[in-house]
C-alpha positions in Angstrom: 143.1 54.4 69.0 142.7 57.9 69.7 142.4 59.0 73.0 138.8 60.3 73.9 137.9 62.8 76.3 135.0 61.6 78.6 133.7 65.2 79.2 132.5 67.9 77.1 135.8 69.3 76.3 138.8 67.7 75.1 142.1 66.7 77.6 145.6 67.4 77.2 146.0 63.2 76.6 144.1 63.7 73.1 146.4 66.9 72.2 149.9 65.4 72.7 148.9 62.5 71.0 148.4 64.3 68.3 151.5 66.1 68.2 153.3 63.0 68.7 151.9 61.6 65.3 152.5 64.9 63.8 155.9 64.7 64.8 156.0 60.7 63.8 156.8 60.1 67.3 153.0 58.0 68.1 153.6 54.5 69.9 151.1 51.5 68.9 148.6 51.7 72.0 148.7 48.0 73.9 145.4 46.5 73.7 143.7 44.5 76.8 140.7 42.8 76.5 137.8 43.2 79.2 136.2 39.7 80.7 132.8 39.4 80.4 131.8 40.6 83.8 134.7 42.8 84.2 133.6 46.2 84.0 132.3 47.3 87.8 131.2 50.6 89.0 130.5 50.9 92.9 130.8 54.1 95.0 132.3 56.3 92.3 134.9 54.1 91.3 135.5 51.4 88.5 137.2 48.3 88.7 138.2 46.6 85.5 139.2 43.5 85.0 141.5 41.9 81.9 141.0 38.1 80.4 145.5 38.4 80.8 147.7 40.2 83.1 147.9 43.8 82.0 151.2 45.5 82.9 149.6 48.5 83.9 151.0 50.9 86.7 149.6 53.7 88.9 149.3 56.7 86.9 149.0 55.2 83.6 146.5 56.7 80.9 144.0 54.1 79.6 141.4 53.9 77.2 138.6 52.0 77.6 136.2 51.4 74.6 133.6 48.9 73.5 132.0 47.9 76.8 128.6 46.7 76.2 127.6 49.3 79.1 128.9 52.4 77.2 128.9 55.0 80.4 131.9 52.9 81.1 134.0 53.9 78.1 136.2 56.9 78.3 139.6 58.3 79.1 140.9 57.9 82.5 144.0 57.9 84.9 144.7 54.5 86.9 144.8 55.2 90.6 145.6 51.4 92.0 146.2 48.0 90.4 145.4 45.5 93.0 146.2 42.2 90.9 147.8 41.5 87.5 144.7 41.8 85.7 142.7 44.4 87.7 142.9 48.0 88.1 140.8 50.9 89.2 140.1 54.7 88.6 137.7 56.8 89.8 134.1 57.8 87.9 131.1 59.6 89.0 128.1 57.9 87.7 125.6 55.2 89.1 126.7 52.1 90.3 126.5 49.6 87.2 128.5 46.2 86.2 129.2 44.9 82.9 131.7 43.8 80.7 134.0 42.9 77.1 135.2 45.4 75.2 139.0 46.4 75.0 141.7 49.0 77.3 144.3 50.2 75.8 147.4 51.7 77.2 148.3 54.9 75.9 152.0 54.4 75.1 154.0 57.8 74.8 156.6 58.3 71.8 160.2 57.3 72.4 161.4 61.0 72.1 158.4 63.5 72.7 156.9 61.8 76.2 154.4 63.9 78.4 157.0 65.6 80.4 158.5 67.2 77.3 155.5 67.8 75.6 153.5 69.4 78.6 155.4 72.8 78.9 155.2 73.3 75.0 151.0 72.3 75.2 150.5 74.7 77.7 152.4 77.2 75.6 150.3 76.6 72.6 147.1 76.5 75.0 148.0 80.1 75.8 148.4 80.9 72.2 145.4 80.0 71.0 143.9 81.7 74.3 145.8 85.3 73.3 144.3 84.6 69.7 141.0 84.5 70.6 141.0 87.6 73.1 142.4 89.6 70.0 139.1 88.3 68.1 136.7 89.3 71.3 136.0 85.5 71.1 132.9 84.5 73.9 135.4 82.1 75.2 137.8 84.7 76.8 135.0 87.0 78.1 133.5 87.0 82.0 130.4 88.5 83.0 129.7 89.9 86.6 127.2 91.5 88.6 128.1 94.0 91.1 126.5 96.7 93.3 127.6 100.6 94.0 126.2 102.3 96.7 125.0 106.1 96.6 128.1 107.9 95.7 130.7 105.3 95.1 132.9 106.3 92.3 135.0 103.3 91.5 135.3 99.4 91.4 138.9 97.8 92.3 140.5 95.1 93.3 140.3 96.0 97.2 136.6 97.9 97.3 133.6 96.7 99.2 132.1 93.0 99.3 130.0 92.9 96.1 131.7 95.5 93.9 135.2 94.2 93.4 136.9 93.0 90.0 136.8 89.7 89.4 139.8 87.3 90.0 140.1 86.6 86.7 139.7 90.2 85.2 141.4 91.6 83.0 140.2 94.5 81.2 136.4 95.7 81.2 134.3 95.0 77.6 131.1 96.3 77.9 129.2 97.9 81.2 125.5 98.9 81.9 123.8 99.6 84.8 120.2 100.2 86.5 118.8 101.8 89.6 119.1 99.1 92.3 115.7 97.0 92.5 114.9 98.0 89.1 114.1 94.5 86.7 116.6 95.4 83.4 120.0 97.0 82.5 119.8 99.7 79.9 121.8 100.6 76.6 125.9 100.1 77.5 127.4 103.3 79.1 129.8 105.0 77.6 133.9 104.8 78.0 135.4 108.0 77.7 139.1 108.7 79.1 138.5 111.3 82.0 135.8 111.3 84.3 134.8 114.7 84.0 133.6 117.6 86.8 130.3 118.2 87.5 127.1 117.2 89.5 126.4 113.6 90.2 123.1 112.5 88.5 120.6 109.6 88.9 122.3 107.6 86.5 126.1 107.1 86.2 126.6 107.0 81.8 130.0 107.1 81.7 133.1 104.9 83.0 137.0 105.3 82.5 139.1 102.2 82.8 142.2 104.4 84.8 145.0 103.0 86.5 143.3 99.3 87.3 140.3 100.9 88.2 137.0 101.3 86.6 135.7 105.1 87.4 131.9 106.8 87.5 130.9 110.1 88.2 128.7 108.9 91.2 125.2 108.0 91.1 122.3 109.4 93.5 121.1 106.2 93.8 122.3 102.6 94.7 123.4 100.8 91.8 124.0 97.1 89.8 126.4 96.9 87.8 126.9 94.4 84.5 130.3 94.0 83.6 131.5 92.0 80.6 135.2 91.6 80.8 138.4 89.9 78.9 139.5 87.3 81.7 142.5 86.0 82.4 143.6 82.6 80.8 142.0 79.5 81.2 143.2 76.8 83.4 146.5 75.3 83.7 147.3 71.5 82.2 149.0 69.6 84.8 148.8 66.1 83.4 147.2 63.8 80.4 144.1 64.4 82.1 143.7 67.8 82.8 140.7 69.0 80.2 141.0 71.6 77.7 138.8 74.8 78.1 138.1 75.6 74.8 135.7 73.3 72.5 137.0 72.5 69.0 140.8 73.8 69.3 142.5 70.7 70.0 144.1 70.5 65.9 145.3 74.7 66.7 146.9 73.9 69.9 148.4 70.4 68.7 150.0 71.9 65.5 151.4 75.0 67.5 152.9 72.7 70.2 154.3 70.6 67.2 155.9 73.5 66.2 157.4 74.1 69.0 158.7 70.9 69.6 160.3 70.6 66.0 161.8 74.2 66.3 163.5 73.4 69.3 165.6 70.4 67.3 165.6 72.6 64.3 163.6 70.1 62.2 162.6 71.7 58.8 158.8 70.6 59.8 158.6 73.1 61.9 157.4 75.9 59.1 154.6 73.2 57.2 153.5 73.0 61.3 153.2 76.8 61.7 151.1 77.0 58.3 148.8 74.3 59.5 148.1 76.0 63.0 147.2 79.4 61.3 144.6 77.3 59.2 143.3 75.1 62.4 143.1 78.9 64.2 141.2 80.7 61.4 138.6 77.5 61.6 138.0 78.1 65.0 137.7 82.0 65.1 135.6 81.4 61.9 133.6 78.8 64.1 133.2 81.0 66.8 132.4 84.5 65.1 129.4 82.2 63.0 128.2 80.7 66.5 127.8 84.3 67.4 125.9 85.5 64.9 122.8 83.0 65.7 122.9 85.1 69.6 119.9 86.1 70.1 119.1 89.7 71.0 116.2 91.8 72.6 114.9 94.3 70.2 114.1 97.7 71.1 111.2 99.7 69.2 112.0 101.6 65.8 111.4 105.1 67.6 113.8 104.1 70.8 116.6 103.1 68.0 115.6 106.0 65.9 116.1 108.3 68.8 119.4 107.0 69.9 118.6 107.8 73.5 116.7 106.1 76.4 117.1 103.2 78.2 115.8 100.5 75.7 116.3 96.9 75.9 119.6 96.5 74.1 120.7 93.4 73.1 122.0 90.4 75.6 
């Protein structure tokens, strides 16, 4: 059986699975069967119990599927086996009992195990990440809100409490701004290269992104700040478990870490692989840019638009 993320988003489990079938390296998953009253939740963890001994150990990476209580069923790492046909893992949900269905063990291949695999994953997980930044994908984009006071002239890693870059920045996207205590942000400001001399005005309208700083002119008045940026990557996968960021890209990542793997051994796979990640990656940007063009927007009146000036409403 495949294994099956319990949350929203895929795990790394599901992923080298895959690439261990792709690579015709995929074990037969041992199968337990669940007693009847064997599924039991207390104090966010579960114990399980099997009809035979199990062979589990610490650590192990189980699915379990078909319990007649189904917010038992998912993906999860074993943290103690207290006899030889009980273990336990940990799961947040409301205490519950019930019972049947089947765990299987999720073998690894005899070549391509977790350990090998994990480095190449995360490589492909950072591939697929870089892809989607080139695309401006919603996935790799942050928003913030920060303040300026009267006269302050840039944002930076080391400013004030409240107007610093995000730990995750990267590069700024898209900024507006509005007069502190006002209720909405107007049009986006513009980015020009140099900040240039003159008077500082009620409004700041322009930024420069300059040496890892974003630069105004200087407002008259206290000021929040929107910032859209490009963030950094998403998390690092440690283990089977750790989950996967990005909705929809497990077939991209598994046939670029596939790729990888049968490059490294100079197996003539490797090129059918590469061709089969850059279709799994043009289905997920495709999926992404159509999701974005159901965002909804605010519009602003014919005459604003017309005029090309004003603080309008913009769209979100």
């Amino acid at each position: 059986m495949p294994v099956v993320s319990s949350t929203a988003f895929p795990v790394a489990g599901e992923v080298m699975q895959l690439v261990r079938s792709l690579l015709n390296d995929a074990d037969i998953p041992d199968i337990q069967i669940v007693a009847s009253t064997g599924a039991v939740r207390s104090s966010g963890g579960v114990t399980i119990t099997t009809t035979t001994a199990h062979n589990l150990q610490v650590g192990n990476i189980v699915q379990v599927a078909n319990v007649y209580d189904t917010s038992f069923n998912g993906t999860f790492q074993i943290d103690s086996v207290p006899t030889a046909t009980t273990f336990t893992y940990p799961q947040t949900a409301a205490d519950a009992s019930s019972g049947n269905g089947t765990v299987s063990n999720i073998i690894q291949g005899d070549v391509f195990t977790d350990t090998v695999l994990l480095p190449l994953v995360n490589s492909a997980y950072r591939k697929v990440q870089n892809r989607l930044l080139q695309t401006g994908s919603k996935t790799t984009t942050g928003i913030a809100e920060l303040t300026l006071t009267v006269g302050q002239t840039d944002i930076n890693d080391s400013g004030p409490i409240g107007s610093q870059l995000p730990v995750d920045f990267l590069a700024p996207r898209e900024i507006r701004e509005r007069i502190t205590g006002q209720q909405f942000y107007g049009q986006p400001m513009k980015s020009v290269d140099i900040i240039p001399s003159g008077p500082q005005q009620a409004y700041n309208y322009i930024w420069s992104w300059t040496d890892q700083s974003i630069l105004f002119p200087g407002s008259l008045n206290p000021m929040d700040i929107q910032l859209r940026y490009f963030k950094s990557p998403l998390n690092v996968l440690v283990d089977a478990t750790s989950t996967i960021l990005i909705r929809g890209s497990v077939d991209a990542i598994a046939n670029w870490g596939a790729y990888l793997a049968a490059r490294s051994r100079g197996a003539t796979l490797a090129a059918s692989l590469q061709a089969d990640f850059e279709l799994a990656m043009k289905e997920l940007q495709n999926l992404q840019a159509h999701s974005r063009q159901y965002h909804p927007g605010r519009r602003q009146s014919y005459s604003r638009r017309a005029r090309g000036g004003g603080w309008g409403w913009g769209t979100v």
